[in-house]
C-alpha positions in Angstrom: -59.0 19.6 -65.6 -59.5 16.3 -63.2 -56.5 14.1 -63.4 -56.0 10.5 -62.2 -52.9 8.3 -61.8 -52.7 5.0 -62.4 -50.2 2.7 -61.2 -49.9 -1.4 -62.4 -47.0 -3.8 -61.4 -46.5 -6.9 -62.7 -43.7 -9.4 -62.7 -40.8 -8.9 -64.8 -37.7 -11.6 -65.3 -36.0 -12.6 -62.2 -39.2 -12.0 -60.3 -38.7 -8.6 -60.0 -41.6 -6.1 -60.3 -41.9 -3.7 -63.0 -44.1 -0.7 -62.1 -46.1 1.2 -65.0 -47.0 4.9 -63.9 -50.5 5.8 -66.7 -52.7 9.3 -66.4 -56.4 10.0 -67.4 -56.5 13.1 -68.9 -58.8 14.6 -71.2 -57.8 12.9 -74.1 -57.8 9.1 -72.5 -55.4 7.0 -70.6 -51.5 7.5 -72.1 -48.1 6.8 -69.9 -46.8 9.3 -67.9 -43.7 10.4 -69.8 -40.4 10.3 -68.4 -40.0 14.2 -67.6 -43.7 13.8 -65.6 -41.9 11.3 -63.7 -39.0 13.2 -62.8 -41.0 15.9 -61.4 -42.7 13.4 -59.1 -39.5 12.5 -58.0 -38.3 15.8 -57.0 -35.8 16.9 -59.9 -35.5 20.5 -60.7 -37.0 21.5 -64.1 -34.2 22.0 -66.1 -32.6 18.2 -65.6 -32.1 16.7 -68.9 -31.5 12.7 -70.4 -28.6 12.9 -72.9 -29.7 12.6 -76.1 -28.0 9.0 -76.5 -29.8 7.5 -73.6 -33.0 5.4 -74.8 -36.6 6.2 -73.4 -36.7 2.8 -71.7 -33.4 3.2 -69.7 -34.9 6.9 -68.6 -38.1 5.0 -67.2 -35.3 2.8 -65.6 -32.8 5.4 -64.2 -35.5 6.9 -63.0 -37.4 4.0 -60.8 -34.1 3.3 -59.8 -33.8 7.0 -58.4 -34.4 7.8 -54.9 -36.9 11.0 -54.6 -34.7 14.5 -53.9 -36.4 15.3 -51.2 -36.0 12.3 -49.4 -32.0 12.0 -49.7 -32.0 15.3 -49.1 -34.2 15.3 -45.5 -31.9 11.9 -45.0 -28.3 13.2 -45.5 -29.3 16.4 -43.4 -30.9 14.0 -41.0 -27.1 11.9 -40.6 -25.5 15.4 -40.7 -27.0 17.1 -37.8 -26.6 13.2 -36.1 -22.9 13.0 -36.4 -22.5 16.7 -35.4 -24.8 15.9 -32.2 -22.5 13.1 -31.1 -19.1 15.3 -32.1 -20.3 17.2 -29.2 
């Protein structure tokens, strides 16, 4: 099965830019949904919302997340740093 990802921005209030994440699959075009987005971040599989937290703050929470991989490839970066100049 081909996928494709689509991405549109478009300006919110404030002028900040709200992103849309959308996949063709074979049923049509549909959102990705929020756990599909999680995984392109870099959570493991068995993070979960809590119940009480809205769909629309998850979209949020997560754009406003910084991918797993990359704080974690950053904070060993500053690690190994400080050690170095300890030294």
């Amino acid at each position: 099965m081909a996928l494709a990802m689509f991405v549109t921005s478009a300006k919110a209030a404030a002028g900040s830019l709200l992103f849309r994440a959308f996949i063709k699959d074979s049923k049509g075009l549909r959102k990705l949904t929020e756990y599909e987005c999680l995984k392109l971040q870099g959570f493991p599989e068995h993070f979960v919302f809590p119940d009480e937290v809205p769909r629309h703050k998850r979209y949020i929470q997560i754009g406003n997340s910084v991918a797993v991989l990359i704080a974690d490839l950053l904070a060993r970066a500053v690690k190994n740093k400080i050690i170095k100049e300890r030294k």
